[in-house]
C-alpha positions as CSV (number, residue, x, y, z in Angstrom):
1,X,4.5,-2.2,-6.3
2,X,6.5,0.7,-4.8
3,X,8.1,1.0,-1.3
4,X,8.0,3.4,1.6
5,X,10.1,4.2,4.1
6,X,10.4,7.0,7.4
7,X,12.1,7.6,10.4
8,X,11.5,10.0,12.8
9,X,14.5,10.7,15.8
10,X,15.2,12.8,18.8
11,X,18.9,12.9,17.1
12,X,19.0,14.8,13.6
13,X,22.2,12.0,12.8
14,X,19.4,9.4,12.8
15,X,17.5,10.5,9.9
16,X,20.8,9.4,7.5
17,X,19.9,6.1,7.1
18,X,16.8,6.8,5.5
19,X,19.2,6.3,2.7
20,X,20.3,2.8,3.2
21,X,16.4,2.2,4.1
22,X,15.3,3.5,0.8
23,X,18.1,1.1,-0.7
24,X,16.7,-2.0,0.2
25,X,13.1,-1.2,-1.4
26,X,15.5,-0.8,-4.9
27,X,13.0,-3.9,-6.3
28,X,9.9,-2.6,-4.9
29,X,10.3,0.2,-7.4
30,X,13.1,0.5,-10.1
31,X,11.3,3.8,-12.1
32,X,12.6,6.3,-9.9
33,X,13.3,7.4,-5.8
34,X,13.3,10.0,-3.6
35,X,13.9,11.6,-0.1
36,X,12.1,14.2,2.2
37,X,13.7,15.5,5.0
38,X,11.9,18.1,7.4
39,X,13.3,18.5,11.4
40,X,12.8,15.4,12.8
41,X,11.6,13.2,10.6
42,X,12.7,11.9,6.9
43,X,10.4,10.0,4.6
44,X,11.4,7.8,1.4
45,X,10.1,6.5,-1.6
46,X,10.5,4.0,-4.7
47,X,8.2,3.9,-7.2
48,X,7.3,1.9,-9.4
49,X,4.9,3.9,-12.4
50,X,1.5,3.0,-13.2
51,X,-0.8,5.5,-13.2
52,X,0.5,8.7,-15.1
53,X,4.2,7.9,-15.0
54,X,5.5,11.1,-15.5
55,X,8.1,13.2,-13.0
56,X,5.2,15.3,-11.7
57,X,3.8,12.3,-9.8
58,X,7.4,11.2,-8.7
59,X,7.5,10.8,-4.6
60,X,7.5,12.1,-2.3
61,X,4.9,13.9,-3.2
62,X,4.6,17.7,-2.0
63,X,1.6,20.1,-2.1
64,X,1.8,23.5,-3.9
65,X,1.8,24.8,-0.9
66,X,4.4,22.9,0.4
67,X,3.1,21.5,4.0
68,X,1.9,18.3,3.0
69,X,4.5,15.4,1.8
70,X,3.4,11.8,1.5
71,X,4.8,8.3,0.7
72,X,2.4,6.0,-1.0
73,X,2.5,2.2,-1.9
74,X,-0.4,0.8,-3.7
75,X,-3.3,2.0,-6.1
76,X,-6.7,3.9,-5.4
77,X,-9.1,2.0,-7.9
78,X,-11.6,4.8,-7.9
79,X,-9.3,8.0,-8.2
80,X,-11.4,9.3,-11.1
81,X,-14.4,9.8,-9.3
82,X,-13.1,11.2,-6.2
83,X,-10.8,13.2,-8.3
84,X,-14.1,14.5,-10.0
85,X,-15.6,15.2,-6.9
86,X,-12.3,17.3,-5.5
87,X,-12.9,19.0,-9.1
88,X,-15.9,20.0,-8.7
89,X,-15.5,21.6,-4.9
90,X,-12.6,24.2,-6.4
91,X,-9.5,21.6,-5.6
92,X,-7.3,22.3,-8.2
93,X,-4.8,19.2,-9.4
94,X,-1.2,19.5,-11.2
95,X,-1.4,15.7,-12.0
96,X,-4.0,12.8,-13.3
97,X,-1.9,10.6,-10.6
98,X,-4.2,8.5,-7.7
99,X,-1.5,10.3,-5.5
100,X,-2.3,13.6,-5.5
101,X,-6.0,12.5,-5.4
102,X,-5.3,10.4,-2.6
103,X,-2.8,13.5,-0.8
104,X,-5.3,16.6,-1.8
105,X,-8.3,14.1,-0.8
106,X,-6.6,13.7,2.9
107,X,-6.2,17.4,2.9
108,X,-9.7,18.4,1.6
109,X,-11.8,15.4,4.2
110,X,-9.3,14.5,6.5
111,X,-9.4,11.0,8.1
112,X,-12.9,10.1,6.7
113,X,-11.0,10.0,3.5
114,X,-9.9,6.6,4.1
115,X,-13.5,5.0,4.2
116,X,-13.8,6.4,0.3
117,X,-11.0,4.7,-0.8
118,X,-11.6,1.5,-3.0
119,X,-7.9,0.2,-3.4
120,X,-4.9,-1.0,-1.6
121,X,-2.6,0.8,-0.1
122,X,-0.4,1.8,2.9
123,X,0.7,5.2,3.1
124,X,2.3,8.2,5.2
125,X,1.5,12.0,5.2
126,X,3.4,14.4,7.1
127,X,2.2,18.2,8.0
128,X,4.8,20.0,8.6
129,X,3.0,22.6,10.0
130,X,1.7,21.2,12.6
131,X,4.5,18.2,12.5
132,X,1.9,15.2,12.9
133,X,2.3,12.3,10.8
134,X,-0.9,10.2,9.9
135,X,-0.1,6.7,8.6
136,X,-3.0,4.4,7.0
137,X,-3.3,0.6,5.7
138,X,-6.0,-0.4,3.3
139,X,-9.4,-2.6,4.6
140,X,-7.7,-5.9,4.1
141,X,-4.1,-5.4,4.8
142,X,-3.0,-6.2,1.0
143,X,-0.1,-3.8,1.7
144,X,2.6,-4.3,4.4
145,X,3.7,-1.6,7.0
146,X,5.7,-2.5,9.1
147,X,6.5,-0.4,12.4
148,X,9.1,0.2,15.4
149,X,9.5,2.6,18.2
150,X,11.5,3.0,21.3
151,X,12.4,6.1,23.2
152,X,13.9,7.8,20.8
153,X,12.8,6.9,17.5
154,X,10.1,5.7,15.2
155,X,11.0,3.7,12.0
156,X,8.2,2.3,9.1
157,X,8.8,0.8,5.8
158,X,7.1,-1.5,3.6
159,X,9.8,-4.6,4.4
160,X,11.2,-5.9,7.9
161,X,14.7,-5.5,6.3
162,X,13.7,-2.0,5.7
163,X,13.6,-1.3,9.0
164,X,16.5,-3.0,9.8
165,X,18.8,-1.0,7.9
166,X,17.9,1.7,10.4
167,X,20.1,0.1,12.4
168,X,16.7,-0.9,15.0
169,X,18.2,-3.9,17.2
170,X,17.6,-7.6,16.2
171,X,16.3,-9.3,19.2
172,X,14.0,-12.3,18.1
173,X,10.4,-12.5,19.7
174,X,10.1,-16.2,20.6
175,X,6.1,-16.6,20.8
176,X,6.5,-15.9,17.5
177,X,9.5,-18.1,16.3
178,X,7.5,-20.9,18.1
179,X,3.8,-20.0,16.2
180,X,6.0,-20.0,13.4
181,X,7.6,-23.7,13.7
182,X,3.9,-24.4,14.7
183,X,2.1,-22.9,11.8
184,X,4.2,-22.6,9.5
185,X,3.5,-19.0,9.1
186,X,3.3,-15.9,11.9
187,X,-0.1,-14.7,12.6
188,X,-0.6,-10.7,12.1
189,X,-0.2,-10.2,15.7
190,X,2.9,-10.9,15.9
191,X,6.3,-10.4,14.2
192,X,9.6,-11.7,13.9
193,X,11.8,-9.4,16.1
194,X,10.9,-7.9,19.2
195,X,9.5,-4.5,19.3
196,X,8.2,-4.6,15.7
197,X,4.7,-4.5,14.2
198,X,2.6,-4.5,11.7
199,X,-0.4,-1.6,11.5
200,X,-3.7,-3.4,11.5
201,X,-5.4,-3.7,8.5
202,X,-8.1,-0.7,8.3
203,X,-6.7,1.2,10.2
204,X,-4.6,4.6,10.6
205,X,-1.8,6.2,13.4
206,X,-1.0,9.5,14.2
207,X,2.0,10.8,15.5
208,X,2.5,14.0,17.1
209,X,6.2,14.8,16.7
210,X,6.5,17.9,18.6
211,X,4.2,16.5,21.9
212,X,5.8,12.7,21.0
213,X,2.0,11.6,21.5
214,X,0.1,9.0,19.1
215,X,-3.5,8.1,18.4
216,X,-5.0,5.4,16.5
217,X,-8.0,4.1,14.7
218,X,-10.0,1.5,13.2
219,X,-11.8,3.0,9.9
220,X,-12.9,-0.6,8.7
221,X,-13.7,-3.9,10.3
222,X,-16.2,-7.0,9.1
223,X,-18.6,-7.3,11.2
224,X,-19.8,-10.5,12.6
225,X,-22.0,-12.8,10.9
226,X,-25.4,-13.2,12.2
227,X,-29.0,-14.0,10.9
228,X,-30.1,-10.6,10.9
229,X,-27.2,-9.2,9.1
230,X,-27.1,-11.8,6.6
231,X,-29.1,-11.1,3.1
232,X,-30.8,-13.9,1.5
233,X,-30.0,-15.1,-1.7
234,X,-31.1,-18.0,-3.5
235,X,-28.0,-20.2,-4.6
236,X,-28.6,-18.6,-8.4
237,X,-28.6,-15.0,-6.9
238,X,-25.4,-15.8,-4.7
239,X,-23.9,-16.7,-8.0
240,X,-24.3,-13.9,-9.9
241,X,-23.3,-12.0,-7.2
242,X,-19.9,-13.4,-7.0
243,X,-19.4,-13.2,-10.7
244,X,-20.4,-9.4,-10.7
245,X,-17.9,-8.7,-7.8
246,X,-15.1,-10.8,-9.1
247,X,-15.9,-8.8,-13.0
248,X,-15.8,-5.7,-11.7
249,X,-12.8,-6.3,-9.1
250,X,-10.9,-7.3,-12.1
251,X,-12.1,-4.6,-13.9
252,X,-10.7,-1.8,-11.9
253,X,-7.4,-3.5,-11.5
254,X,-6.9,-3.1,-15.6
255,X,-6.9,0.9,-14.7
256,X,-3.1,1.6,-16.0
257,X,-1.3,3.8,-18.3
258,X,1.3,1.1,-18.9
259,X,0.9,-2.1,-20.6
260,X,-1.0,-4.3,-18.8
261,X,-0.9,-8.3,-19.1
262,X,-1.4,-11.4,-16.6
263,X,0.5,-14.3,-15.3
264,X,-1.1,-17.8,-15.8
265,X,0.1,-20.4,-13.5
266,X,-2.2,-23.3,-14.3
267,X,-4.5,-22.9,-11.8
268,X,-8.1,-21.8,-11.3
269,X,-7.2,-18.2,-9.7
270,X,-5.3,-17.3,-12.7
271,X,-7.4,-18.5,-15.3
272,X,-10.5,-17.2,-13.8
273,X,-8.9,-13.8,-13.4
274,X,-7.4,-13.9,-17.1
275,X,-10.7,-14.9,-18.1
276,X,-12.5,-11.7,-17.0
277,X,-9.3,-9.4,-17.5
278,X,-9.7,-10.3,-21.0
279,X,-13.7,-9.5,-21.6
280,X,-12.5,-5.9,-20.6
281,X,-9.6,-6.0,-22.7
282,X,-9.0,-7.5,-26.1
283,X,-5.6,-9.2,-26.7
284,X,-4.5,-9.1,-23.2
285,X,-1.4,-10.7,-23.2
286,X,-0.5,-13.8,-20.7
287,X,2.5,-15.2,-19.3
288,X,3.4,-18.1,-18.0
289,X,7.0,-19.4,-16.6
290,X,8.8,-22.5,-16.0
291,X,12.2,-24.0,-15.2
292,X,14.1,-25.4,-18.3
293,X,14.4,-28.6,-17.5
294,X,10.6,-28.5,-17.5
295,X,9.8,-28.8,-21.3
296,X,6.3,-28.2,-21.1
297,X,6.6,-24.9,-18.6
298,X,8.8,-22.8,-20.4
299,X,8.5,-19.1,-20.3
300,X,6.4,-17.9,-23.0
301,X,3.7,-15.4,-24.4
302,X,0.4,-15.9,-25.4
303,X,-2.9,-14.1,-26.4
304,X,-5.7,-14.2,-24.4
C-alpha cells in the first residue's frame, strides 16, 4: 500500500505543500518517499516495497529519457508478461519493478494500456514535454483517488486528508452528510467536502496544463445482465468456475519479493483465502490478533 500525491497551480508558491501532502501518506508507505517538481505541477510518492524493493524502483519514477515521471499506488498482477511482451518489441528495462512496466507500457501503447492491466491501482504520469498529465483508477475502484479543482489549482492524493493539507477549503457537502446519517456510508458519487471527488472506477483523466483543458474516459464498465449475455452453466460448472477464479486470484496476489503471510480473522473470507494462499505456498504463515483482555484472541503466529 503506497500513497500518491500532486498538485498542479497557476502560482509556483502552491506547489510547496506537496510536502506536507506527502506527509500525511507517511503510513501508506514507510520504505522510502520522494518529490517531482516540473513548472507547474509537483507529484509525490511513499512507497511501500514489494515488488523488487530496491532504490532503482524508488518513486517517482523517471524515464531514461527523462520526460515521463509517474506516481503509482497498487500492483500490476501480470507485469511479467507484459514485461515480456515490451521485451520482445526492443523496450529496454533498468528494473524487474511492475512500475516501470506499468510507466514504459503507457509510453510504448498509450491509453489502451489500461485495458491490459490485471491488478489494482491508481496512478499519475506526467509528460513533461507536452505537460499533460493522465491519471487512471483500476476496473473496480480497489484504490482511492481522490480529486479537487477550482480556478487555479488541481490537487489528487490517495487520502481526503491528503488533499487537505494543500490547504483546499473545508466546506461540507450536505447531500452527502445526510446519505451518510442515512446509510451509514457515502455512496461513490459523492464525497465529504464540497468540490471534491473521487475518479470513477475504470477510468482515466487528462489534463492539459499548458491549454488548462481536460478529457476523460471510461476504459472498463460491467455490462448489464441479460439472457443473451449470460453463459449457461450447470450449478457443478458454476462451481468450478468460482473455485478456479478465486485459486488463481489468490495466486497472483502471492507475486512478492518480500515475505508474504495472511491475516486470519475467524471468518469464511479469510480462511477461504488462507486456504488457497497456502496450496501455492508451503508454510505460509498466518496471523491472527486480539485484544488482551480477550484470552482466546491474542496475537499470535501460526503455520498454515
Amino acid at each position: 500500500m503506497c500513497g500518491i500525491a500532486g498538485i498542479i497551480a497557476s502560482h509556483p508558491s502552491r506547489l510547496d505543500r506537496i510536502d506536507d501532502a506527502v506527509a500525511t501518506l507517511q503510513k501508506r508507505g514507510p520504505d522510502g518517499s520522494g518529490v517531482y517538481r516540473h513548472a507547474r505541477i509537483a507529484l509525490g510518492h511513499t512507497r511501500l516495497a514489494i515488488i523488487d524493493p530496491t532504490a532503482a524502483a524508488d518513486q517517482p519514477f523517471i524515464d531514461p529519457t527523462g520526460r515521463y515521471a509517474m506516481v503509482f499506488n497498487g500492483e500490476i498482477f501480470n507485469y511479467p508478461i507484459l514485461r515480456q511482451q515490451l521485451l520482445s518489441e526492443g523496450i529496454e528495462l533498468r528494473t524487474h519493478s511492475d512500475t516501470e512496466v506499468l510507466l514504459q507500457g503507457f509510453i510504448h501503447w498509450g491509453e489502451s494500456v489500461f485495458a491490459q492491466l490485471n491488478g489494482f491501482f491508481a496512478f499519475a504520469i506526467y509528460d513533461s514535454h507536452r505537460q499533460v498529465l493522465t491519471l487512471a483508477r483500476d476496473r473496480m475502484g480497489k484504490k482511492p483517488l481522490w480529486l479537487y479543482a477550482d480556478e487555479t489549482q488541481w490537487v489528487f492524493g490517495s487520502e481526503l486528508k491528503t488533499l487537505l493539507a494543500t490547504g483546499i477549503p473545508r466546506h461540507i457537502d450536505h447531500q452527502a452528510l445526510y446519505a451518510y446519517l442515512q446509510l451509514n456510508y457515502i455512496p461513490p458519487n459523492l464525497t465529504i467536502l464540497q468540490g471534491t471527488r473521487k475518479l470513477p472506477a475504470g477510468t482515466w483523466l487528462q489534463i492539459d496544463i499548458a491549454s488548462n483543458t481536460t478529457k476523460q474516459g471510461t476504459y472498463y464498465q460491467i455490462a448489464p445482465y441479460t439472457p443473451q449475455n449470460a453463459t449457461p452453466l450447470s450449478y457443478e460448472q458454476a462451481q468450478q468456475q468460482l473455485y478456479n477464479l478465486m485459486d488463481d486470484a489468490v495466486r497472483l496476489r502471492l507475486v512478492a519479493d518480500v515475505p508474504v503471510g495472511a491475516f486470519l480473522s475467524g471468518g469464511i473470507d479469510s480462511s477461504v483465502v488462507t486456504a488457497l494462499a497456502a496450496r501455492h505456498m508451503p508454510h505460509l504463515h498466518t496471523f491472527s490478533i486480539g485484544f488482551r483482555d480477550e484470552p482466546f484472541l491474542t496475537k499470535h503466529a501460526m503455520h498454515a
